[in-house]
C-alpha distance (Angstrom), angle and dihedral (degrees) to the residues before:
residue distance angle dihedral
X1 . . .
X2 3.70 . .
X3 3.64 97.3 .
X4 3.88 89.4 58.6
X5 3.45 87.9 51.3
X6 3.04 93.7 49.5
X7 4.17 90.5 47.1
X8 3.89 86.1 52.4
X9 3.71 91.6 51.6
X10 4.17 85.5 51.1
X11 3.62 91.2 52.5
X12 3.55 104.2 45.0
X13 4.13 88.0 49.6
X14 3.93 83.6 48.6
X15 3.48 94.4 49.5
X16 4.13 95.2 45.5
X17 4.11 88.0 45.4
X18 4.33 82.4 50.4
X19 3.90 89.9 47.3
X20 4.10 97.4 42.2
X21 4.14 86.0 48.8
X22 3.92 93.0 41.7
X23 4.25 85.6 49.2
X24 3.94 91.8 46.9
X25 4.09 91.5 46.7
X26 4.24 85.6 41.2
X27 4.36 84.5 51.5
X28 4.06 93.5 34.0
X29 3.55 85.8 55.2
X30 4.01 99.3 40.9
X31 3.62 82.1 56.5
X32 3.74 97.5 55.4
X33 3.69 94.6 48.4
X34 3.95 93.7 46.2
X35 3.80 88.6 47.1
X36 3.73 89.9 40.9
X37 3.93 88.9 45.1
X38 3.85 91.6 42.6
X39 3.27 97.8 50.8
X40 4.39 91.1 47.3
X41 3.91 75.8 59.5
X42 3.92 95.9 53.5
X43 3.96 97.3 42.8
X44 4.00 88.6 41.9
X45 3.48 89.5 51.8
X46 4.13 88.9 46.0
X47 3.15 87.2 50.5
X48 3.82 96.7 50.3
X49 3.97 87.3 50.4
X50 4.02 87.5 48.2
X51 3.88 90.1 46.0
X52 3.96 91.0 52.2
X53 4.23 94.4 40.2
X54 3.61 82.0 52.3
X55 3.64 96.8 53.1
X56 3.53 94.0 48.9
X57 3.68 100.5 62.6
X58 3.54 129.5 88.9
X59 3.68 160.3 169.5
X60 3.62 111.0 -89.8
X61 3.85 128.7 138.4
X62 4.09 92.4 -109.1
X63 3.56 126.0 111.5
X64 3.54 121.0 -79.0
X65 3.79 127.0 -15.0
X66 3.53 107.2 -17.0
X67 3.39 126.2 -146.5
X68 3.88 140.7 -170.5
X69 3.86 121.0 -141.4
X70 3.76 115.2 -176.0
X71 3.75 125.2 -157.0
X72 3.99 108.2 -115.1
X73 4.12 129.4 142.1
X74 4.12 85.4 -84.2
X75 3.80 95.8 50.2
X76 4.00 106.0 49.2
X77 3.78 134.0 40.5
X78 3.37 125.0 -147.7
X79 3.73 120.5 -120.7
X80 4.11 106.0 -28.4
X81 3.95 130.1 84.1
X82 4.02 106.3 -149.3
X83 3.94 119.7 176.1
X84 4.03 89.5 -159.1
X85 4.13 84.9 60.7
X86 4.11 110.8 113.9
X87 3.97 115.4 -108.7
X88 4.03 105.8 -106.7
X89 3.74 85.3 -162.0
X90 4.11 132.4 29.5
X91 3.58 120.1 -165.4
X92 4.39 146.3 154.2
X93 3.42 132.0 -102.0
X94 3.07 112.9 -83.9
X95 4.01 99.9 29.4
X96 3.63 120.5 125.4
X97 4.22 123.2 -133.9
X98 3.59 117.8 -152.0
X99 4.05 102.9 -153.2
X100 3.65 144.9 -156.9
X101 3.62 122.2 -154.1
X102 3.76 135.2 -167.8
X103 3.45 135.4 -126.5
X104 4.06 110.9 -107.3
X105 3.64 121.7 -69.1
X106 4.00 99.6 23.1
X107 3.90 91.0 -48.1
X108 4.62 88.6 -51.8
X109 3.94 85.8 130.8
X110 4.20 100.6 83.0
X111 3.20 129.4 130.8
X112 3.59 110.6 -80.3
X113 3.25 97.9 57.3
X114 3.56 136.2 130.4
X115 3.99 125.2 -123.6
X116 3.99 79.9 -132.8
X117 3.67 95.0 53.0
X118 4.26 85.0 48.6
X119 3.51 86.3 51.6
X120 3.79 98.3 52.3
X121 3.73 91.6 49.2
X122 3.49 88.9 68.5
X123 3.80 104.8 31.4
X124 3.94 90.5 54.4
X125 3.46 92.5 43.3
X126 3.86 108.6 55.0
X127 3.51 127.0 -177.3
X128 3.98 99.9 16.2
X129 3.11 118.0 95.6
X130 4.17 124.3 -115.2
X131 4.12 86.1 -119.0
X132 3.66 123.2 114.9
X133 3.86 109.4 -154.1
X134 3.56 125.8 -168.6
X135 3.99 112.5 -137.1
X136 2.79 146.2 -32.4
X137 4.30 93.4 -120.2
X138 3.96 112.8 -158.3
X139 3.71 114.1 -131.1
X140 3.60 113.0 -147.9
X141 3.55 105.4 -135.7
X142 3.56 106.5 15.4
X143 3.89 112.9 124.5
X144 4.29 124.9 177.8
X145 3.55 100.6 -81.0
X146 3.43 100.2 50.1
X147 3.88 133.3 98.8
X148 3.89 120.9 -131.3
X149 3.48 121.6 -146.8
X150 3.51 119.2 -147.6
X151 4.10 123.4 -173.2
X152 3.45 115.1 -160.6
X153 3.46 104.8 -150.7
X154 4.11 120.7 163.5
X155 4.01 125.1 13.6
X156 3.50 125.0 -170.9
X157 3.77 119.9 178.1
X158 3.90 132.5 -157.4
X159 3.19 121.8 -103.5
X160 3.93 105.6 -96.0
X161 3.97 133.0 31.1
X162 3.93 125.9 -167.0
X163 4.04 123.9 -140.3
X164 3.42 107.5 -161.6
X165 4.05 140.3 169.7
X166 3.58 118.7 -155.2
X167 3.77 117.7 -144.1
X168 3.72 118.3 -93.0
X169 3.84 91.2 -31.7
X170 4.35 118.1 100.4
X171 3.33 128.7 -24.3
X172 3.88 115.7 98.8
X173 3.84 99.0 -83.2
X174 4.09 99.5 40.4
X175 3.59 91.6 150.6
X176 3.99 98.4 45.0
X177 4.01 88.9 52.0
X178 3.42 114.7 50.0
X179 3.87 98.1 151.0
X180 3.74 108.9 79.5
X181 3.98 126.3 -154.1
X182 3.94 132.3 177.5
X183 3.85 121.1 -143.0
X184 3.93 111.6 -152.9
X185 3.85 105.5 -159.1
X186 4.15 131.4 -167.5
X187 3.79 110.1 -136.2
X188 4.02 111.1 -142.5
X189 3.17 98.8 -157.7
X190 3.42 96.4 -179.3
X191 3.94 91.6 62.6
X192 3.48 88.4 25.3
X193 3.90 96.9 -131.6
X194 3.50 135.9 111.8
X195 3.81 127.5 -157.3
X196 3.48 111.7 -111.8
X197 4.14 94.9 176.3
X198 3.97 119.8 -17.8
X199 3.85 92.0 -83.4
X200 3.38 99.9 36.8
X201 4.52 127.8 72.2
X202 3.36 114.7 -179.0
X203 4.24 113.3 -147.5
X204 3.55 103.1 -117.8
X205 4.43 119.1 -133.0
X206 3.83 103.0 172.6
X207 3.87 110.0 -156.3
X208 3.93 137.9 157.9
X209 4.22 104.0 -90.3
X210 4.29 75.9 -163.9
X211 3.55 135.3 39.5
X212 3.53 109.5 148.7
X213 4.37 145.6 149.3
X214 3.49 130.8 -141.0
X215 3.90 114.9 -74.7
X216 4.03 115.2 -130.1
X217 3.55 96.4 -108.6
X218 3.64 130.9 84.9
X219 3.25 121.5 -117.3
X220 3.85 149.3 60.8
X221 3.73 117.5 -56.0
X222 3.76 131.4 -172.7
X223 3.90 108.4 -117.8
X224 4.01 91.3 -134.8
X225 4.02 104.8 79.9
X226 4.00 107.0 67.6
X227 3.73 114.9 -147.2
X228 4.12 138.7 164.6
X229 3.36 78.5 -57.1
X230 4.00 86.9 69.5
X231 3.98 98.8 -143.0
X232 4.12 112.4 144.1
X233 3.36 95.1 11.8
X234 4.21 90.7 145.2
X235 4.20 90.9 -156.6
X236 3.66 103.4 164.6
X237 3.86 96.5 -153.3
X238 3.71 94.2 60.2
X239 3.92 85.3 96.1
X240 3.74 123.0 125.7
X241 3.92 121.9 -47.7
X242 3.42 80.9 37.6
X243 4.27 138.7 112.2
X244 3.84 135.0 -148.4
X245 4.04 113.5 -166.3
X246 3.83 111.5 -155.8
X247 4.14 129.8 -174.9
X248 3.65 113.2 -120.2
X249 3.59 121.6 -129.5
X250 4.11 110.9 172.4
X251 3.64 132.7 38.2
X252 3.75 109.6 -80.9
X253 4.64 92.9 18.8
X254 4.22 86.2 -117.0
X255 3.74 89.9 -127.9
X256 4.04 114.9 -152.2
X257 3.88 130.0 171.8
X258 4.19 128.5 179.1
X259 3.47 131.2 110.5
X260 3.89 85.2 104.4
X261 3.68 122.0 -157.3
X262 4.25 130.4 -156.6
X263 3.74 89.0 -178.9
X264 4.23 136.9 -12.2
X265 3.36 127.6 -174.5
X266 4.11 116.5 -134.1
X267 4.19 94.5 -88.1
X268 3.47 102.3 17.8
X269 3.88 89.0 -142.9
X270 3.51 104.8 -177.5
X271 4.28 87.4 53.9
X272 3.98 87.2 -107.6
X273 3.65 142.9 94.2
X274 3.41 129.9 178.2
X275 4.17 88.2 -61.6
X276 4.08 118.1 -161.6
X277 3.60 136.0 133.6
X278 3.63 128.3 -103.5
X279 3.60 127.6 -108.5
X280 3.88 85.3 -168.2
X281 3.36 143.1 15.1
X282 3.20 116.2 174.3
X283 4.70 115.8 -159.8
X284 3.25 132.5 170.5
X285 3.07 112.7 -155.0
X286 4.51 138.1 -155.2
X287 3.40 148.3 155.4
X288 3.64 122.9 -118.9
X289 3.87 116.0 -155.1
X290 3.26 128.6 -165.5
X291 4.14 98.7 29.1
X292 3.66 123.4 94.2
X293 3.90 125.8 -159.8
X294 3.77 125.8 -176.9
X295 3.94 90.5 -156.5
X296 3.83 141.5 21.7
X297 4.11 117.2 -77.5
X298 3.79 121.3 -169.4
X299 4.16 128.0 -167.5
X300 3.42 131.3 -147.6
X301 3.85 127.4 -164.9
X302 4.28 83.1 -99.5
X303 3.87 101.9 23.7
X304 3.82 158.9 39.9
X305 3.62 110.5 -133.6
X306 3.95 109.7 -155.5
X307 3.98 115.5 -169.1
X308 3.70 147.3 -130.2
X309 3.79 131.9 -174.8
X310 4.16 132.7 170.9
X311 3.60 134.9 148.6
X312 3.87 72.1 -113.6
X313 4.10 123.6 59.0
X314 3.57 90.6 -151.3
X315 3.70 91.7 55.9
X316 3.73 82.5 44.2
X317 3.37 98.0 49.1
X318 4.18 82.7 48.3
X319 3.70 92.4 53.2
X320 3.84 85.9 42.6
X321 3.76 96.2 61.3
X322 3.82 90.6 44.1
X323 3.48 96.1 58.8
X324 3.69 97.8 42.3
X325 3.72 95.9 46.9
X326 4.05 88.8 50.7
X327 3.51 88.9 47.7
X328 3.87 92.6 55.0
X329 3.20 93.3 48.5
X330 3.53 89.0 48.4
X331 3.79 92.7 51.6
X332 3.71 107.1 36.2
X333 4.21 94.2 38.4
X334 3.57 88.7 -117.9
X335 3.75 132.1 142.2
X336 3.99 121.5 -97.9
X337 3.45 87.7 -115.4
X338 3.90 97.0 54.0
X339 3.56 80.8 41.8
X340 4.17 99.5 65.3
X341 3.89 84.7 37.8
X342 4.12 93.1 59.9
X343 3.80 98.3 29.7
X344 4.62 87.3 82.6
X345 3.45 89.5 54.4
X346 4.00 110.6 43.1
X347 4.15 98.5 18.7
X348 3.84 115.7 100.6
X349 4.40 100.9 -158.6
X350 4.02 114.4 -175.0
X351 3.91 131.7 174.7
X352 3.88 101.7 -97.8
X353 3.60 84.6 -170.1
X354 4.09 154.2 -68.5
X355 3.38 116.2 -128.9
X356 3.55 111.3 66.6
X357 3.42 95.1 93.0
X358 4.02 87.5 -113.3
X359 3.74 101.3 68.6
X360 4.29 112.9 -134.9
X361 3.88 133.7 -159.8
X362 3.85 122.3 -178.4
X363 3.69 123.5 -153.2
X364 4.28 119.5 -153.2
X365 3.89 101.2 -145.0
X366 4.44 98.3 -176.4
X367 3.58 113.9 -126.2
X368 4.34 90.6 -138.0
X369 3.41 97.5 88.6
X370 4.03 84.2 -144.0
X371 3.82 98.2 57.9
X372 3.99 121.0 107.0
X373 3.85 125.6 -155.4
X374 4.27 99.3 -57.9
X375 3.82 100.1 -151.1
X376 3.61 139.1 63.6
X377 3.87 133.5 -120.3
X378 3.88 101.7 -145.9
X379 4.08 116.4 174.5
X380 3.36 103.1 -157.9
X381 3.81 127.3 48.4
X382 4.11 120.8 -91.9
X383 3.53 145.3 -178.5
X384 3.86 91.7 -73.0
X385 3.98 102.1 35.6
X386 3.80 142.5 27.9
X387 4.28 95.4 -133.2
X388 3.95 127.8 -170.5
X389 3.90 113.4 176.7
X390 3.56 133.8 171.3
X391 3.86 138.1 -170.2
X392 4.06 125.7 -136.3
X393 3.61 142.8 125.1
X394 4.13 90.3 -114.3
X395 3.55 99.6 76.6
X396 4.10 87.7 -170.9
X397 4.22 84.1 57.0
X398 3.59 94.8 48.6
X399 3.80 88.3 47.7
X400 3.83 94.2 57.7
X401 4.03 90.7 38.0
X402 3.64 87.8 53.3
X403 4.01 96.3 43.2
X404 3.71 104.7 42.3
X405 4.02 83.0 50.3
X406 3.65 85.1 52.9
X407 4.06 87.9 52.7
X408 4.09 93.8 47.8
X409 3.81 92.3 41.6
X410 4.05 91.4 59.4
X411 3.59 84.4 42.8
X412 4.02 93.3 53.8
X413 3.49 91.7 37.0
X414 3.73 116.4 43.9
X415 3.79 100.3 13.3
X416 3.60 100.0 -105.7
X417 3.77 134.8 173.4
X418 3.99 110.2 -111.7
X419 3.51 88.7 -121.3
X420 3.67 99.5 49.2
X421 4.01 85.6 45.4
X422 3.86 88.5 55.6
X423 4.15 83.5 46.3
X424 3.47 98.8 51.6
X425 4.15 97.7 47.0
X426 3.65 80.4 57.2
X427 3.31 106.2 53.3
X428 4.25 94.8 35.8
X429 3.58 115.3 8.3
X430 4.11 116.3 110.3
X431 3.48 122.3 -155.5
X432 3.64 117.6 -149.9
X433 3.99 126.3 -153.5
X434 4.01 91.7 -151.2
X435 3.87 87.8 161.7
X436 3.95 124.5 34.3
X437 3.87 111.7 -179.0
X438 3.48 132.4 128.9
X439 3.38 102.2 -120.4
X440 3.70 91.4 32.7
X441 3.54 136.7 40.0
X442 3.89 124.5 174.5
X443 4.35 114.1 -169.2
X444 3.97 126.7 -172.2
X445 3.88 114.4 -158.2
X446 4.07 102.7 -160.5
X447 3.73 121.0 -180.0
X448 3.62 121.2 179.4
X449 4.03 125.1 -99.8
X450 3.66 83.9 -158.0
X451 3.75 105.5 75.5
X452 4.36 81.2 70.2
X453 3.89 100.9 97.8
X454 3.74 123.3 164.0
X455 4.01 116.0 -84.0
């Protein structure tokens, strides 16, 4: 009796030993088909990625690879910047992207719509920005530390744009306008006008309002304030032929660009320019080693343009002076000293603009070492220009004096609505730093007689 017992016992162990080795082949093998099957997934899905990078190159007389990006639901985000976004697009130093951009607010702003329908996109919507960028594009090689080059080299516009103000909201006189009204505009691009009222064509510059990278810190970040980061930095000569020179700060620089412009005036007062999409934008883009910059620097075919931006213009206008003065010295082997002394004579500084939150000016430092400062600063109007100016030691004061006498002088003069006064300034006026002291600062607002033509 005991030795079948004792045989039972055998078995049953047997039998338990059979079950636990069956269960660990059963959960060995499991594991090889989910790895297997996981990584079909990953390689599928590398392939997929391949299979679409592939499809968006082509043959194009640019530099390097070139590659097209268009602007769809997957390739733009509306309103935020956010370093831990993925890449849409991954490409070399040295390759060129040939983008599409949408109008603001995933393409809402079309003509058709209401200045009530603007004004909801951004009052139910608060804290984004209206922008819609196209990216972010991963840089190969591009580490924090670095400075990436970016050649703007073709733009081609749609074919309308919208100026619009929105009532009692932004601008820089929200609580003097609070009736709002939305311009819808054809761009002839063949002239290169657009019809701003019967009489009146404005000369059409497209340019990139944004072209930004990823800031270092995580997060979500509204695309309006620019930064070191560049962003919505709404410089009017960053149009084609010319370059905009940005410090990287993540892995890769997350490169965007929207908030496209046919036309801005120097401010933008009324928070608008002459806002489309692009059909094409045309960057090359590269990575500079070896060269550090604490802010954004553009180039013109004539000029360096050095940068200042501040909640504040005069601490703009500060930051401004620093950067151009170390950036002569930089260029012309000069002392810092030597540098502040030349910068009044030779350096161009306008109003980028004041409603992004973070204020911006833009100084035009001449690349002929020869060349002195190659406009005027007239303070009352002439045959050329309507001009308002005023004097202060609150640059951000003197900018509204000077712009809302803009606004009543087009009124005066040519009969003009307040509204399409406060339009037109944004869209044409430039405002002119023609003296940049501390305790003293003199600004000339000139806007063009020219864009009048007979109806």
């Amino acid at each position: 009796m005991q030795n079948i017992q004792k045989s039972i016992a055998q078995l049953r162990d047997s039998w338990k030993s059979l079950r636990l080795k069956w269960l660990s082949l059963g959960l060995a093998v499991f594991a090889v088909i989910f790895a297997t099957a996981a990584y079909a997934q990953q390689v599928q899905e590398m392939d997929a990625k391949a299979t679409i990078a592939l499809l968006r190159t082509t043959d194009a007389s640019y530099p390097g690879k070139v590659h097209l990006l268009p602007a769809t639901l997957e390739t733009t985000q509306w309103g935020w910047f956010n370093n831990a976004q993925p890449p849409v697009m991954e490409i070399d130093s040295g390759d060129t992207v040939v983008v599409e951009t949408m109008m603001h607010s995933h393409n809402q702003v079309v003509p058709g719509k209401t200045v009530d329908e603007l004004k909801k996109l951004r009052t139910d919507f608060p804290g984004r920005g209206p922008h819609t960028v196209t990216g972010p594009i991963y840089v190969r090689d591009a580490k924090p530390g670095d400075v990436l080059k970016v050649d703007i080299l073709r733009v081609v516009p749609r074919s309308y744009a919208a100026n619009f103000n929105l009532p009692g909201l932004f601008g820089l006189f929200p609580d003097r306008f609070q009736n709002g009204q939305v311009k819808y505009l054809y761009l002839d691009m063949e002239q290169k006008v657009a019809k701003f009222t019967p009489e009146i064509e404005i000369p059409l510059e497209p340019f990139p309002g944004t072209i930004g990278v990823a800031r270092a810190e995580a997060g979500e970040y509204s695309t309006v304030p620019p930064g070191p980061y560049a962003g919505n930095l709404d410089i009017r000569d960053l149009t084609a032929g010319t370059t905009l020179y940005i410090p990287v700060f993540v892995d890769g620089a997350l490169l965007w660009t929207g908030d496209s412009h046919a036309a801005q005036g120097n401010g933008e007062i009324n928070l608008t320019a002459l806002e489309t999409a692009f059909k094409e934008l045309v960057l090359n883009v590269s990575v500079i080693k070896g060269q550090s910059l604490t802010m954004p620097r553009g180039e013109t075919p004539t000029d360096w343009i050095t940068i200042g931006l501040n909640e504040s213009l005069d601490t703009a206008l500060e930051m401004a002076k620093t950067e151009t003065v170390k950036f002569l010295a930089e260029q012309r082997s000069i002392t810092l000293e030597a540098a502040a002394e030349l910068m009044p004579r030779i350096s161009d500084c306008r109003i980028s603009q004041v409603v992004n939150r973070v204020r911006g000016i833009h100084c035009l430092n001449p690349k002929n070492p020869r060349a002195a400062r190659p406009v005027d600063y007239p303070t009352s109007s002439n045959a050329e220009y309507f001009v308002t100016s005023d004097r202060g030691s609150d640059l951000n004061q003197v900018m509204a004096n000077a712009s809302m006498a803009m606004i009543q002088l087009l009124q005066q003069e040519k009969g003009l609505s307040e509204l399409d006064a406060y339009g037109l300034a944004s869209v044409q006026m430039d405002c002119r730093i023609s003296k940049m002291d501390a305790e003293e600062k003199g600004l000339s607002c000139v806007l063009p007689k020219s864009v009048w033509v007979k109806s």
